[in-house]
C-alpha positions as YAML, in Angstrom:
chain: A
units: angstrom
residues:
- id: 1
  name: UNK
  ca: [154.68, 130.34, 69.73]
- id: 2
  name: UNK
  ca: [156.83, 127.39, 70.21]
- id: 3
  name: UNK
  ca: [154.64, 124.87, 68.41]
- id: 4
  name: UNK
  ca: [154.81, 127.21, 65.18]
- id: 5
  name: UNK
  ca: [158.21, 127.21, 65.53]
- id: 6
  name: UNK
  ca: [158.07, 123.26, 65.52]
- id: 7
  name: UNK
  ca: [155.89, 123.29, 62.39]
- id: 8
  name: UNK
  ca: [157.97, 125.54, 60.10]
- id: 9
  name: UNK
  ca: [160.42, 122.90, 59.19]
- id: 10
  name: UNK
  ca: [157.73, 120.44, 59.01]
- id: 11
  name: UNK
  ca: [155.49, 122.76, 56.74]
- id: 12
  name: UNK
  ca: [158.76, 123.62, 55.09]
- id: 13
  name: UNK
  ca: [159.82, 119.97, 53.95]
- id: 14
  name: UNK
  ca: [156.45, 119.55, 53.05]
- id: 15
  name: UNK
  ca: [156.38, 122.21, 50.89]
- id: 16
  name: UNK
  ca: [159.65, 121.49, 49.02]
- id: 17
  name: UNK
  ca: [158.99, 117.98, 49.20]
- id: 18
  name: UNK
  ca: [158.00, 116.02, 45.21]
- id: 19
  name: UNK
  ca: [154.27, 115.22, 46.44]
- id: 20
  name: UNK
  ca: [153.88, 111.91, 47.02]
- id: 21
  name: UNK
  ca: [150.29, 110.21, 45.68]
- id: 22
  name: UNK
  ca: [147.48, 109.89, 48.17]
- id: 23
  name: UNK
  ca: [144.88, 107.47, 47.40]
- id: 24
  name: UNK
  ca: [141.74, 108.91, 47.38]
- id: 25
  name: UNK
  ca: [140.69, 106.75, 50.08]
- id: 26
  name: UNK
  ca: [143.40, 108.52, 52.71]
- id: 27
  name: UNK
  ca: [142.24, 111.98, 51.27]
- id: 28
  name: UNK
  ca: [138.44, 111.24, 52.19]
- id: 29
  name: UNK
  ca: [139.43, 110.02, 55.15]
- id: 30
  name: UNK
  ca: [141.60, 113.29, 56.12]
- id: 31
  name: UNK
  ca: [138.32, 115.39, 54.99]
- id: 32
  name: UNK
  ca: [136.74, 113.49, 57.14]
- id: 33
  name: UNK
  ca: [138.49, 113.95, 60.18]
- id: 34
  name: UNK
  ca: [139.23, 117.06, 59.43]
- id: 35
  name: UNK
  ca: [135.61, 118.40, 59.29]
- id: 36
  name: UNK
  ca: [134.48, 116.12, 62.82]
- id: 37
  name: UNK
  ca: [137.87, 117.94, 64.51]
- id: 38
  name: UNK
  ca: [136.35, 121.14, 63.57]
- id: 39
  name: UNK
  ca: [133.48, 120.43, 64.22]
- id: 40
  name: UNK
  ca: [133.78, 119.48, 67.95]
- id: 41
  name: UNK
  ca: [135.83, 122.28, 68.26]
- id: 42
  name: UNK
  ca: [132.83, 124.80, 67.25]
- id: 43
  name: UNK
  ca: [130.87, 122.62, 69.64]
- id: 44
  name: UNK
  ca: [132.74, 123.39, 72.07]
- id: 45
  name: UNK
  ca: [131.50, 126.85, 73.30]
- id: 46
  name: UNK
  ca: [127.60, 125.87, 72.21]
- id: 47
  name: UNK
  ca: [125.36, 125.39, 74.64]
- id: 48
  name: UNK
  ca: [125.16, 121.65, 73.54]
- id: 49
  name: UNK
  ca: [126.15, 118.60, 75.77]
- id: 50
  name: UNK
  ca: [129.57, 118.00, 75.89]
- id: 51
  name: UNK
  ca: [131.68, 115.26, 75.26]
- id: 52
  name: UNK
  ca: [135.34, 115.01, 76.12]
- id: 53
  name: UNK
  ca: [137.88, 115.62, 73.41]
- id: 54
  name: UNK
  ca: [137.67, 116.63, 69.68]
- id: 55
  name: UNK
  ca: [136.48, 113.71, 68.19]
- id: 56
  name: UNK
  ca: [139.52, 112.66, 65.71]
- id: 57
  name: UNK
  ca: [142.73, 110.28, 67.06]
- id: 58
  name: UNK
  ca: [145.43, 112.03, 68.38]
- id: 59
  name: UNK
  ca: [149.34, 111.93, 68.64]
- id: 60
  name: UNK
  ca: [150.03, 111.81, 72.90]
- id: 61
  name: UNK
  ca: [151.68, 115.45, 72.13]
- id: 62
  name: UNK
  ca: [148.64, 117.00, 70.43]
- id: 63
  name: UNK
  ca: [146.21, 115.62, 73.01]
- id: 64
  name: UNK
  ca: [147.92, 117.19, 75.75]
- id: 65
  name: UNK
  ca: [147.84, 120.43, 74.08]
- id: 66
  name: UNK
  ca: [144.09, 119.97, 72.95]
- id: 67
  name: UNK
  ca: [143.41, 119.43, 76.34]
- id: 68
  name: UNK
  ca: [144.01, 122.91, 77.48]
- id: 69
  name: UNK
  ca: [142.15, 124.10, 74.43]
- id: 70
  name: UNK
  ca: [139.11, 122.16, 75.36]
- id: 71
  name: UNK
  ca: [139.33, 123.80, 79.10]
- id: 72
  name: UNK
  ca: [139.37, 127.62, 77.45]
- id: 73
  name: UNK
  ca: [136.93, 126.73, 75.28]
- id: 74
  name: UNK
  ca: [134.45, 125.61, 78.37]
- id: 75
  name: UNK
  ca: [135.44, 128.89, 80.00]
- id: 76
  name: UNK
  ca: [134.77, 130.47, 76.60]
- id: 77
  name: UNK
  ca: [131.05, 128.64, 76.42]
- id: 78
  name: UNK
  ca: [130.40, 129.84, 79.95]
- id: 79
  name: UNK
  ca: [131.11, 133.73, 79.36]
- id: 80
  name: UNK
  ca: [129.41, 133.50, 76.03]
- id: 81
  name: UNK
  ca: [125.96, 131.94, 77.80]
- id: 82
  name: UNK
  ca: [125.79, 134.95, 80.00]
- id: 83
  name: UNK
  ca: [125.71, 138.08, 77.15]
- id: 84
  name: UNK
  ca: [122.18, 139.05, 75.98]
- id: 85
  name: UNK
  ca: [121.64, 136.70, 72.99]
- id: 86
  name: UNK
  ca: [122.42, 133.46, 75.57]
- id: 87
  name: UNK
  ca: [125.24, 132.50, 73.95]
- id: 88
  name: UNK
  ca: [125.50, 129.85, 71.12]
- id: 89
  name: UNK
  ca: [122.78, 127.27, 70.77]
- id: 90
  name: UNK
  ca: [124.42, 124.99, 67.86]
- id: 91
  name: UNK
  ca: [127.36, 125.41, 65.18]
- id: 92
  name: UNK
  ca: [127.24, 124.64, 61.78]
- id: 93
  name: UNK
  ca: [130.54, 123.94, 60.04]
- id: 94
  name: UNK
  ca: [132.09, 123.55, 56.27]
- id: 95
  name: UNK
  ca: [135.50, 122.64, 55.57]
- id: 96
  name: UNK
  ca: [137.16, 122.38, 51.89]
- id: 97
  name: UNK
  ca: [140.51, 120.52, 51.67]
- id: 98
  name: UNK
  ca: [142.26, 123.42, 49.44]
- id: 99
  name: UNK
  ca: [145.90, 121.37, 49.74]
- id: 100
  name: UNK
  ca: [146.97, 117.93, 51.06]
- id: 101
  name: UNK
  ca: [150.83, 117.19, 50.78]
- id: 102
  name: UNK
  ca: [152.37, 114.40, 51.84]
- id: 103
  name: UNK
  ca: [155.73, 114.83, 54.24]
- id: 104
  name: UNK
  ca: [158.59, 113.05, 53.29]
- id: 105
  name: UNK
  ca: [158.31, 111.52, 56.60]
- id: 106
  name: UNK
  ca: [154.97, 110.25, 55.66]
- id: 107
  name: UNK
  ca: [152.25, 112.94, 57.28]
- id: 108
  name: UNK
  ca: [149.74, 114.41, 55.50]
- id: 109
  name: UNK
  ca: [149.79, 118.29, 55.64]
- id: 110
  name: UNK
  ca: [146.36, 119.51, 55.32]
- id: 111
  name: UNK
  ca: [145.44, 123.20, 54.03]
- id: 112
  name: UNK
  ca: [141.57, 123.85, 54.77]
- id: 113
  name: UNK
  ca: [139.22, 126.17, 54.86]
- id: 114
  name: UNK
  ca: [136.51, 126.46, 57.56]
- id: 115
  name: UNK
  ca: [133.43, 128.33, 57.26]
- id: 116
  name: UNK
  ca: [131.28, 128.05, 60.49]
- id: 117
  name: UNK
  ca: [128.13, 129.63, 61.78]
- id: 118
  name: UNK
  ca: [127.67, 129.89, 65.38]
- id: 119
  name: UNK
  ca: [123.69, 129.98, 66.29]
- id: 120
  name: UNK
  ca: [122.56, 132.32, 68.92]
- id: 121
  name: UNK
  ca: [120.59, 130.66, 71.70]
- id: 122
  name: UNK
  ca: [118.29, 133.63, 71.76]
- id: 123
  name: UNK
  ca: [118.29, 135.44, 68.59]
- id: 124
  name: UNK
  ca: [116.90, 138.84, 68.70]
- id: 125
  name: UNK
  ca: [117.15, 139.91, 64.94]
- id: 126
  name: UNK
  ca: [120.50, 138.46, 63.95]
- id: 127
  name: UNK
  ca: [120.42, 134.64, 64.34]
- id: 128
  name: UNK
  ca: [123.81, 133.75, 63.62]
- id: 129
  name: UNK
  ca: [127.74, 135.10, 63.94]
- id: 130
  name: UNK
  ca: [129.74, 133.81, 60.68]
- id: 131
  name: UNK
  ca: [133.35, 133.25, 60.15]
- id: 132
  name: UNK
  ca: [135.51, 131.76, 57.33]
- id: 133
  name: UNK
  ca: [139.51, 130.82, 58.54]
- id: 134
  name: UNK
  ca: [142.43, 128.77, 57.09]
- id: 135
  name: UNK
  ca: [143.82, 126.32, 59.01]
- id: 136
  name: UNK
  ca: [146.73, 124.08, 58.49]
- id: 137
  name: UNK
  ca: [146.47, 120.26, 59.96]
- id: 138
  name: UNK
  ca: [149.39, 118.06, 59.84]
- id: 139
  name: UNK
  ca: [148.09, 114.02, 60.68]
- id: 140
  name: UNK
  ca: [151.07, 111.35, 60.89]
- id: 141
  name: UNK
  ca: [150.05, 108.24, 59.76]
- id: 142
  name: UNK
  ca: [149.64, 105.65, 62.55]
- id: 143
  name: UNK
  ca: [149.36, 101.73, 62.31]
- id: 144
  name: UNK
  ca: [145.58, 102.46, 63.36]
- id: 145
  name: UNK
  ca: [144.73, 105.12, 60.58]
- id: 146
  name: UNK
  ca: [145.42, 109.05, 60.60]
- id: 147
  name: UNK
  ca: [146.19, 110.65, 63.78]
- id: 148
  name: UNK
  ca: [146.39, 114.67, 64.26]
- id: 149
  name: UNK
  ca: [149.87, 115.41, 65.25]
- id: 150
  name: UNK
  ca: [149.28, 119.97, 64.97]
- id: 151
  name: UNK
  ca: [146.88, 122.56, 63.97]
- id: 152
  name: UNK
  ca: [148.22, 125.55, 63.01]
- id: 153
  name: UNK
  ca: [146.75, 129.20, 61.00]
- id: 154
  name: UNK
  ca: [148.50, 129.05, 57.49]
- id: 155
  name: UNK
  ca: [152.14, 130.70, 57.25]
- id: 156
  name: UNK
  ca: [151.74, 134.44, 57.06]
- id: 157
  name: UNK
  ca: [148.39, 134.60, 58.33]
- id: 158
  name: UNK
  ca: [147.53, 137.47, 60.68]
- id: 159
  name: UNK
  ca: [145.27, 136.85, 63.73]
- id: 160
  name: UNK
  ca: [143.77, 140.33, 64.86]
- id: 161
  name: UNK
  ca: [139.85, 139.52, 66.21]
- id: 162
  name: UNK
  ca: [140.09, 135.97, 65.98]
- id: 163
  name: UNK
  ca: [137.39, 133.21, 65.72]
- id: 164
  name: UNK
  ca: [135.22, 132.77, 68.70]
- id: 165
  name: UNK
  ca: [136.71, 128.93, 68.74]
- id: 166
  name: UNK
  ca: [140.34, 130.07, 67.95]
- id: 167
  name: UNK
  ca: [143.05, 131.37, 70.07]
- id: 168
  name: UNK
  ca: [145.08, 134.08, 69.39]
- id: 169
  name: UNK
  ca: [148.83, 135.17, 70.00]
- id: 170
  name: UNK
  ca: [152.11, 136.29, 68.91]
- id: 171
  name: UNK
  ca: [152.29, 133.15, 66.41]
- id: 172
  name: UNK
  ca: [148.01, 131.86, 66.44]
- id: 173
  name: UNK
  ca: [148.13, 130.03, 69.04]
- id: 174
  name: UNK
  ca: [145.44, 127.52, 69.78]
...
């Protein structure tokens, strides 16, 4: 709840906020670590081998944060391996960049959508659970490159049954 507090203004300014040009090189690149960060994440609860982290550079704050995500998603991967179908043997993800605004203070606010199938390590009829979500990434620009600084669900989204790699609570948390 507190971190979507923390984005509003941030989302706000960014919203009111001239757009400022992004080369098309910083938008691939923000595709780009966009779909690996959501990717990893989906990996996450497969029965895949695991790496640490998400994959994409990280602000110290956001790391922190994703590091508690990574240790409900393991507990997540562990429950799911033990239900009839054996839990998830591999994810397949899509993203699509629907909005990319630059921050007056520089970050890139990134509107995406993410389509993922989840492949059942067993399948017994159905193969595959399918979901489609929006997510909102904000990356501050580092001397290194991007970094992701917050992942949010889009303003006035509503998070009832939520994504088997999402988290869900008063204000979608992660």
């Amino acid at each position: 709840m507190r971190s979507a507090v923390l984005l509003a203004p941030v989302l706000l300014a960014a919203a009111s906020a001239a757009p400022a040009h992004l080369p098309a090189d910083d938008r691939r690149q923000l595709a780009d670590l966009t779909q690996r960060y959501l990717e990893r994440r989906a990996d996450k609860i497969t029965v895949r081998p695991q790496e640490p982290g998400f994959g994409v550079p990280t602000t110290e704050a956001f790391a922190a944060r994703l590091r508690v995500d990574e240790t409900k998603l393991a507990d997540r991967r562990a429950r799911y391996a033990t239900f009839t179908l054996g839990g998830y043997s591999h994810a397949k993800v899509r993203t699509e960049l629907t909005q990319v605004v630059v921050a007056q203070d520089g970050s890139a606010v990134v509107h995406v959508q993410e389509v993922t199938e989840l492949h059942f390590g067993k399948p017994a009829g159905v193969t595959h659970s399918t979901f489609g979500t929006g997510h909102v990434l904000v990356f501050d620009r580092t001397p290194a490159g991007w970094a992701l600084a917050a992942a949010m669900h889009p303003p006035g989204s509503v998070c009832k049954i939520p994504p088997e790699t999402q988290f869900c609570g008063i204000h979608s948390e992660r």
